[in-house]
C-alpha positions as CSV (number, residue, x, y, z in Angstrom):
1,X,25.3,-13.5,-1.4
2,X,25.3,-11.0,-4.4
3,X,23.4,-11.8,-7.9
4,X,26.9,-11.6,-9.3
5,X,28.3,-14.3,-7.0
6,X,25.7,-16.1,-6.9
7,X,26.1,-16.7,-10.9
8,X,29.4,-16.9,-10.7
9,X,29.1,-20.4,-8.5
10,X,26.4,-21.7,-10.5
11,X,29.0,-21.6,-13.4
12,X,31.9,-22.6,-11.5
13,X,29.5,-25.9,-10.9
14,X,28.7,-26.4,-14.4
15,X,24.9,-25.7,-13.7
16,X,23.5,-23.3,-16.3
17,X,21.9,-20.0,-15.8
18,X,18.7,-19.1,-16.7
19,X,19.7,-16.4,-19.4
20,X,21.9,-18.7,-21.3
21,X,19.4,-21.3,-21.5
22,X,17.1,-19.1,-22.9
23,X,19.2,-17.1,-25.5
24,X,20.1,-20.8,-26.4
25,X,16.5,-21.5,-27.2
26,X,16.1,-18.2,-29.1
27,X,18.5,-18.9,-31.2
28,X,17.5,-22.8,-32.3
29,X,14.2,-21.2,-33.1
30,X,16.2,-18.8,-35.3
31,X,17.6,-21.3,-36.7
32,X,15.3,-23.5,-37.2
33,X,13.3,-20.8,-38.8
34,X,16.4,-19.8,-41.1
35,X,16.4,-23.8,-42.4
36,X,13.0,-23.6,-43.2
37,X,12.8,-20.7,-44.8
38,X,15.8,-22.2,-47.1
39,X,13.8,-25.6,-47.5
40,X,10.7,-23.7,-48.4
41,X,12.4,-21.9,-51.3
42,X,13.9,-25.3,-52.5
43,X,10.7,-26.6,-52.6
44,X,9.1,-24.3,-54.6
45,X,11.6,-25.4,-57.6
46,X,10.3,-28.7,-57.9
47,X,7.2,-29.8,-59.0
48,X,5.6,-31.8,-56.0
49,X,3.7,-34.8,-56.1
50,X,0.2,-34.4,-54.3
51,X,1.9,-37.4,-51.5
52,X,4.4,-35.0,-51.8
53,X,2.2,-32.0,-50.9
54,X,0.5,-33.6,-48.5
55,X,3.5,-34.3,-46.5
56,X,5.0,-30.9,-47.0
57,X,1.9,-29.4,-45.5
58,X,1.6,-32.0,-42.6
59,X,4.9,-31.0,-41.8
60,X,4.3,-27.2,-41.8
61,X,1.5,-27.8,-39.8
62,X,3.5,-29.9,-37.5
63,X,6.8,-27.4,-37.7
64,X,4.6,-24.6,-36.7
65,X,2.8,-26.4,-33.6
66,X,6.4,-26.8,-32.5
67,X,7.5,-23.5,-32.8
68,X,4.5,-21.5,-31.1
69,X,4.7,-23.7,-28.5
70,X,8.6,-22.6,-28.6
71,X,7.9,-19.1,-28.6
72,X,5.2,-19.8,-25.5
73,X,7.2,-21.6,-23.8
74,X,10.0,-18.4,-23.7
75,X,7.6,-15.8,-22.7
76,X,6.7,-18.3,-19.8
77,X,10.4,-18.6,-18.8
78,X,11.5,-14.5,-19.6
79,X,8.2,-13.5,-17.7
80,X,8.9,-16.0,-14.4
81,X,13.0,-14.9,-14.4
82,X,11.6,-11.3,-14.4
83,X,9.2,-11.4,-11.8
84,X,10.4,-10.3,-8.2
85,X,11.1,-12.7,-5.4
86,X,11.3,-12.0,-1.7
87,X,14.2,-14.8,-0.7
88,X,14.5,-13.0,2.2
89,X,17.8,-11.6,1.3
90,X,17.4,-8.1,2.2
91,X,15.3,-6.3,-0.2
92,X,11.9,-8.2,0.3
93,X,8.3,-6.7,1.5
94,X,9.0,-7.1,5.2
95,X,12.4,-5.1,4.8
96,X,10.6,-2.5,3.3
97,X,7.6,-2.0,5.4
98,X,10.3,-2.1,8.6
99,X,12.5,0.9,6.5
100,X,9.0,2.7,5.9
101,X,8.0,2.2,9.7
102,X,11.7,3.4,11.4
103,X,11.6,6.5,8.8
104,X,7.7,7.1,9.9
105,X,8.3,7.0,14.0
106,X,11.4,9.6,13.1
107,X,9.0,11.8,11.0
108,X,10.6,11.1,7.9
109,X,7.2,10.8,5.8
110,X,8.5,10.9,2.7
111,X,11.0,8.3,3.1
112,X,9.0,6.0,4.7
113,X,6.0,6.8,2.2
114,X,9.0,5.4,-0.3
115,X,10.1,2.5,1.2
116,X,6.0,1.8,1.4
117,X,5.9,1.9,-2.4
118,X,8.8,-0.4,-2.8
119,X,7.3,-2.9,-0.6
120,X,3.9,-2.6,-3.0
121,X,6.2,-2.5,-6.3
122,X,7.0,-6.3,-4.6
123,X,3.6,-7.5,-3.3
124,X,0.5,-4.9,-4.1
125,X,-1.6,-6.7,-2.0
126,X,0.6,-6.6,1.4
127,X,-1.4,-5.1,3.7
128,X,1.1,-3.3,6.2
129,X,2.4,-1.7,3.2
130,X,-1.1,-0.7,2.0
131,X,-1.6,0.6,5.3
132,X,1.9,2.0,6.1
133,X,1.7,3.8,2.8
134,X,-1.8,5.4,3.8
135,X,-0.9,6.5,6.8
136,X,2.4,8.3,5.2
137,X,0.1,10.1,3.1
138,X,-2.0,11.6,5.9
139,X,0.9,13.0,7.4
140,X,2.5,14.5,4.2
141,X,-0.8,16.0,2.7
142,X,-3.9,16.1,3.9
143,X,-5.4,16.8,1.2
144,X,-4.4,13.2,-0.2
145,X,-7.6,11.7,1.5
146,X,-8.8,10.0,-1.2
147,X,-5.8,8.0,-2.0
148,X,-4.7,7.6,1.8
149,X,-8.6,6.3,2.5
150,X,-8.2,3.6,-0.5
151,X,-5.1,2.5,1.0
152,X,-6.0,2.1,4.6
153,X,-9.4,0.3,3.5
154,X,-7.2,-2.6,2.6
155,X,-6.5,-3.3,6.4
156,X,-9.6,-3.5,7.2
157,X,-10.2,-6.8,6.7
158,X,-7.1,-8.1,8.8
159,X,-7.1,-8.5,12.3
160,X,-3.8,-7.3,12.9
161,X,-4.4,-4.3,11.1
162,X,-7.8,-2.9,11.2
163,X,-7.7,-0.6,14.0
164,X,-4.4,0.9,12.9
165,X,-6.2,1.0,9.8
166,X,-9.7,2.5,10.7
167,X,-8.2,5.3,12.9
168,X,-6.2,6.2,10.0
169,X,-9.7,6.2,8.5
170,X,-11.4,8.0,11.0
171,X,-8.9,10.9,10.0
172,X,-9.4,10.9,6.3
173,X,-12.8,10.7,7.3
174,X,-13.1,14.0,8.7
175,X,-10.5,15.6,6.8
176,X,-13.6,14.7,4.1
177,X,-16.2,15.8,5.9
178,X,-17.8,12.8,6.2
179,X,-18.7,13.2,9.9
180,X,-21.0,10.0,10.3
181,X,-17.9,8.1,9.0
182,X,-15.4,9.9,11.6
183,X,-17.9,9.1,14.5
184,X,-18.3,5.3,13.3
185,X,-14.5,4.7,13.0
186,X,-13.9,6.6,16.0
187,X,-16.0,4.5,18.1
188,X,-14.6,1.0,16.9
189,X,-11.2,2.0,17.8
190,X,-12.1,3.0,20.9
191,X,-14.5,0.2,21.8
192,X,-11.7,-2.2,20.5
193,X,-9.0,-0.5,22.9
194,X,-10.2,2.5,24.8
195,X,-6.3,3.6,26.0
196,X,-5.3,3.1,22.1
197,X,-1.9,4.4,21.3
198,X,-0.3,4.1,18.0
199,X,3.2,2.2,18.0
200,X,4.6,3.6,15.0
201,X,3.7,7.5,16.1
202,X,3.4,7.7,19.7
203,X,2.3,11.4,19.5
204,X,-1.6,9.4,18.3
205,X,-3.3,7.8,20.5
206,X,-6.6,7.8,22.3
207,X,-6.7,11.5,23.2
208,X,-6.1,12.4,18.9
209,X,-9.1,10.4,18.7
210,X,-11.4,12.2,21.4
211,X,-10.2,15.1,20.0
212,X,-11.6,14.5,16.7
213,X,-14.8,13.1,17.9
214,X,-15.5,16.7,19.9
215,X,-14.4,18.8,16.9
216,X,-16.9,16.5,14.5
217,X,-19.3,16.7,17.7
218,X,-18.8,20.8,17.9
219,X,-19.2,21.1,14.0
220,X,-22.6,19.1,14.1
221,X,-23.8,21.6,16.6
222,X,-24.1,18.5,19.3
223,X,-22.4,20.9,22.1
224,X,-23.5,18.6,25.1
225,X,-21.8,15.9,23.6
226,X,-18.9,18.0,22.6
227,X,-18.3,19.2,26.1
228,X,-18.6,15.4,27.4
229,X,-16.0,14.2,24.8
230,X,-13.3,16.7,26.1
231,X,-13.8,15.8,29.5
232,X,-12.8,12.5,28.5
233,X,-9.5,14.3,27.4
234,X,-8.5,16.7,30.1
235,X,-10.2,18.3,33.3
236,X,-8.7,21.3,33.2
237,X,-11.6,23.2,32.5
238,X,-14.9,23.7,34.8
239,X,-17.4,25.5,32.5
240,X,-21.0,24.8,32.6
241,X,-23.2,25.5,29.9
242,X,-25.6,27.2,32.2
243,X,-23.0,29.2,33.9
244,X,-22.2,32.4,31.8
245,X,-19.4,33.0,34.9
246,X,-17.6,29.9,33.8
247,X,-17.2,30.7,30.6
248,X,-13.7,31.8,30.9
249,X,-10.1,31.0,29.7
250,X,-6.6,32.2,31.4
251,X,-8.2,35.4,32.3
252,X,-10.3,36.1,29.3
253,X,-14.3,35.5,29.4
254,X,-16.6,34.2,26.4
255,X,-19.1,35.6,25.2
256,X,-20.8,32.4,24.4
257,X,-20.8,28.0,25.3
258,X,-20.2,27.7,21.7
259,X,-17.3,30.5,21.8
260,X,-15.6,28.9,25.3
261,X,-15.7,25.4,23.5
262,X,-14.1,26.5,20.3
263,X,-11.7,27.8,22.6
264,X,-10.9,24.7,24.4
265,X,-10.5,22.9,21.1
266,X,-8.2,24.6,19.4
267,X,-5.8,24.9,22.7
268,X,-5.9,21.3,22.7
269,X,-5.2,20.9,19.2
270,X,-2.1,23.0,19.9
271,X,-1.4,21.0,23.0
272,X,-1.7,17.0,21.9
């Protein structure tokens, strides 16, 4: 049901919204405010009494009590009616995050990058949003590490989410050339599930991630371990570092092992 019909059966029932209540106690403290004002100018035509005075000022002390407390009392109530509730009505966190995820599987980034923000304007602290949101931003820019990183850290301390999380990190990670990172997150997504696929993209899995431990392996100079990695991937090539021969790709010969494996990486990067 609608806000609109929803108010409109509350009223048919007799049962008071909460704006009228409100407005209702605005305007008795304006009021109340008005008569004072008009009692304190009558007052100061007459000479008082010091019993008078006494009581005049108890009661100003007393009036004023009431009124702040008042006046506290309707920020509490305008603050709680404006805060945002997830009744589960249609709009709430978990509606969000599911938008964001359909739009992300289609390759809709930046819709689902959208619906991840709405879900935060809701609850900041919802992880899958966090998380859902950081992964949107590696796939729109990748030179938004910093933000998608600060996101994605925030499912790292739930077991539901951390190794979605961390191989989002282990992305970022290299993107930042923070290679010891890379390796780290790399390896805990893999020891964790070593045939790991993710379910919202299923062009990552596993093979993305051996992928990017070679290139941080190549770019570290730890060839041996390079080569090791991509045979992990694919073994489609028989090169040996020892074997000039072997060096070669579709026809064409390298001139060097470091050459032959650059080769091999980017023609899987083109290929996964």
């Amino acid at each position: 049901m609608n806000t609109a019909k929803m108010t409109a059966k509350r009223l048919s029932k007799g049962v008071e919204t909460m704006p009228s209540r409100l407005f209702r106690t605005l305007n008795q403290l304006n009021i109340d405010l008005i008569n004072r004002l008009k009692m304190r100018q009558n007052t100061q035509k007459l000479v008082l009494s010091p019993s008078a005075s006494a009581t005049e000022s108890a009661y100003d002390r007393d009036w004023g009590r009431r009124a702040l407390w008042s006046l506290s009392l309707l920020l509490l109530l305008l603050t709680l009616s404006a805060c945002p509730k997830n009744n589960g009505g249609g709009d709430g966190v978990s509606d969000h995050n599911k938008a964001g995820w359909n739009h992300f599987t289609d390759g809709n980034y930046a819709d689902a990058l959208g619906e991840f923000d709405l879900a935060l304007d809701l609850d900041f602290y919802d992880v899958e949003a966090n998380v859902g949101k950081g992964w949107s931003l590696i796939m729109l820019d990748n030179t938004a590490i910093t933000s998608a990183s600060s996101y994605l850290q925030k499912g790292e301390d739930d077991e539901n989410w951390i190794i979605v999380a961390r191989a989002g990190l282990a992305f970022t990670s290299y993107l930042a050339k923070e290679w010891s990172n890379s390796l780290a997150y790399i390896d805990y997504v893999l020891t964790q599930d070593a045939t790991f696929a993710f379910a919202k993209e299923n062009s990552i899995d596993y093979r993305d991630l051996l992928l990017l431990k070679a290139k941080v392996e190549y770019l570290t100079k730890n060839y041996s371990a390079c080569w090791e990695t991509l045979q992990g991937i694919t073994s489609s090539y028989s090169g040996s570092a020892d074997n000039k021969s072997s060096w070669v790709i579709a026809g064409v010969t390298y001139p060097t092992w470091q050459a032959y494996l650059a080769e091999i990486l980017y023609l899987l990067s083109e290929e996964l």
